[in-house]
C-alpha positions in Angstrom: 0.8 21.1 7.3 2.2 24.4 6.3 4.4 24.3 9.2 5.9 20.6 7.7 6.4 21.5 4.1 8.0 24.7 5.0 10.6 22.5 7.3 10.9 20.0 5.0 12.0 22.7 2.2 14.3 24.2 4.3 16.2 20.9 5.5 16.6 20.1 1.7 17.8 23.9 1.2 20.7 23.0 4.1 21.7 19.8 2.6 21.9 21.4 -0.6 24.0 24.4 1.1 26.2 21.8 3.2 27.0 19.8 0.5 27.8 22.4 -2.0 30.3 23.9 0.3 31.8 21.2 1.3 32.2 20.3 -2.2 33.9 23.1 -3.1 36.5 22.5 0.0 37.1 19.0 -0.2 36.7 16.7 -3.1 35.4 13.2 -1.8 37.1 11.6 -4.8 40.1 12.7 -3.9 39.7 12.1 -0.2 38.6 8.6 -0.4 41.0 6.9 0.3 41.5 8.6 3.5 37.9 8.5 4.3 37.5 4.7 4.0 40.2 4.0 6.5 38.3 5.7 9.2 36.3 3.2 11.4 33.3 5.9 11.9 32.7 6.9 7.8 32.5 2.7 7.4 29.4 2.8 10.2 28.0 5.6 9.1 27.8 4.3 5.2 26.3 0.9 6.7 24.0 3.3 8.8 22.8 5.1 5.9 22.6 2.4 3.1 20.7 -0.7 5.8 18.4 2.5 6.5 17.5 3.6 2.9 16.9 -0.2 2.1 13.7 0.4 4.8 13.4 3.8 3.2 13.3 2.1 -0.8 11.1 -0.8 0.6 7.9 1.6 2.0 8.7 3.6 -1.1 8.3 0.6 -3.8 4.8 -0.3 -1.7 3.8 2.9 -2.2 4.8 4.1 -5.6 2.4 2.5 -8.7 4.7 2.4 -11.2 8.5 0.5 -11.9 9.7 3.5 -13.7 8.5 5.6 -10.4 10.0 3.3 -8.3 13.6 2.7 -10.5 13.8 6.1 -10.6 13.4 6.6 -7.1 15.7 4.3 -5.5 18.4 5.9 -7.9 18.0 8.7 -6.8 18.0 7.9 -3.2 21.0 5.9 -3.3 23.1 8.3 -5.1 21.7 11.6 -3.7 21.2 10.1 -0.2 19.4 12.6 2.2 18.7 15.4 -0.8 16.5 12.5 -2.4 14.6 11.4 0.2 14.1 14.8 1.4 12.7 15.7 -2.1 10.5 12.8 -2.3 9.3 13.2 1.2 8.7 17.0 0.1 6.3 16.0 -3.0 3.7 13.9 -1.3 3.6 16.8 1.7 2.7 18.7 -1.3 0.6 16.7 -3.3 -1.7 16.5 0.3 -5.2 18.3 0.8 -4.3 21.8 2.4 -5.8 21.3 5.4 -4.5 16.8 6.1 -3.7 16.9 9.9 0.0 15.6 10.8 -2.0 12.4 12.1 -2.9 11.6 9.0 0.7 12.0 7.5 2.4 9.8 10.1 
């Protein structure tokens, strides 16, 4: 379990990295344009966003609360992998210490 949250921290940490840098090199704003035209940023968007709908549906069944669950999809749609990886990262350490990986999956 130690092993998990660990990883899971670290992933967010490189998202957080990659996108900062690539922030600072290329503004997606600006690029847009560009970035729409290409066949393989269309699939991946419609990879990402049919996914996360999943990802938000087991979410909402799972969180009590509309403001929870509001809250959450927002910030799953807008900060894409860095949300869910945070959100993933919370429940790993809202767990007993000692919850086998079984029980997680």
């Amino acid at each position: 379990m130690v092993a998990l949250r660990v990883l899971t921290a670290i992933a967010w940490l490189w998202m957080l990295w990659v996108i900062v840098a690539t922030s600072l090199e290329s503004n997606l704003f600006v690029e847009w344009q560009n970035l729409s035209a290409i066949p393989w940023m269309r699939a991946t968007l419609w990879d990402f966003y049919l996914t996360m709908s999943l990802v938000v549906l087991w979410m909402w069944r799972h969180e009590p609360g509309w403001a929870s669950r509001l809250c959450w999809t927002l910030a799953f749609l807008l900060l894409g992998s860095l949300g869910t990886l945070f959100y993933f990262w919370l429940h790993l350490m809202r767990l007993p210490k000692h919850t086998s990986l079984k029980d997680v999956f």
